[in-house]
Residue, then its C-alpha position, 0 to 999 in steps of 0.5 A: x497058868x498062861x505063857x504070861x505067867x513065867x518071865x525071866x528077872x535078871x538075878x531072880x532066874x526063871x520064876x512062875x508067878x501066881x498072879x500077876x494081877x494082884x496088887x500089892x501096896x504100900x501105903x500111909x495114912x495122911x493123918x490120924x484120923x484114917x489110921x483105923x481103914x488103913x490097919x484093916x487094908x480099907x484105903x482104896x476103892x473099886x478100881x483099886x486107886x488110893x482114897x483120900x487120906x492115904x498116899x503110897x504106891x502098888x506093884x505086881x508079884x514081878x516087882x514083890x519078888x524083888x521088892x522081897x530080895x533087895x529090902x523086905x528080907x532086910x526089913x524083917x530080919x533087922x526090925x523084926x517083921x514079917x513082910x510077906x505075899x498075901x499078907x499085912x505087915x506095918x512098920x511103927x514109926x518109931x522104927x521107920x528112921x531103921x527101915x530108912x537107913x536100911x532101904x539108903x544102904x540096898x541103894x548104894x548096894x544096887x545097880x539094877x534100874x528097877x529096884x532103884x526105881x521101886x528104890x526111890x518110891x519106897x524112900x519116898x513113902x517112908x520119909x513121908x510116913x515119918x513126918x506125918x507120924x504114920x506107919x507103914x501099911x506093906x498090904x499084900 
């Protein structure tokens, strides 16, 4: 691996990543109708943007780390999924009002400025899913 590839985090010490380039999602389908691309990871194209009928965001394994610290080992344990690198997990609308509650508790739990910003994205897709009824693609 290169210099690149092993960063100090604040809270997280010293870390070697695997790949820094790899892009992990979270994502919704806008509608019904594009439910079965996003169960099967196929909402985005070439140069790795969002197709049409799906909304979310990506970040790198730097930010899955503590993505992973600050909300998906809360996520899993108190809904019962396995957030994980390199793999698939969607939460069901009918947990996302938990997966909500518990991602507004890490933010008054919080003060570090990234997690708050990655924090702030997060809220905002699940709050999106939940009115349009779609679950929540974690596309790793």
């Amino acid at each position: 691996m290169n210099d690149n590839s092993v960063i100090e985090i604040r809270n997280l010490g010293r870390v070697q990543y695997l790949d820094l380039g790899h892009r992990y999602y979270i994502v919704i389908a806008q509608s019904e109708e594009y439910l079965d691309h996003l169960y099967d990871c196929h909402f985005f194209d070439d140069n790795g943007d969002f197709l049409e009928g799906y909304e979310g965001f990506w970040f790198d394994e730097r930010q899955f780390l503590l993505m992973e610290k600050y909300f998906f080992n809360f996520i899993d344990k108190e809904c019962n999924l396995i957030i994980t690198m390199y793999e698939e997990e969607f939460a069901e609308p009918e947990i996302l009002p938990q997966v909500l509650d518990i991602v507004d508790r890490q933010i008054k739990n919080c003060d570090n400025d990234e997690v708050l910003e990655l924090a702030k994205q997060l809220r905002n897709i699940v709050i999106k899913a939940i009115e349009v009824s779609s679950p929540v693609g974690f596309c790793f």
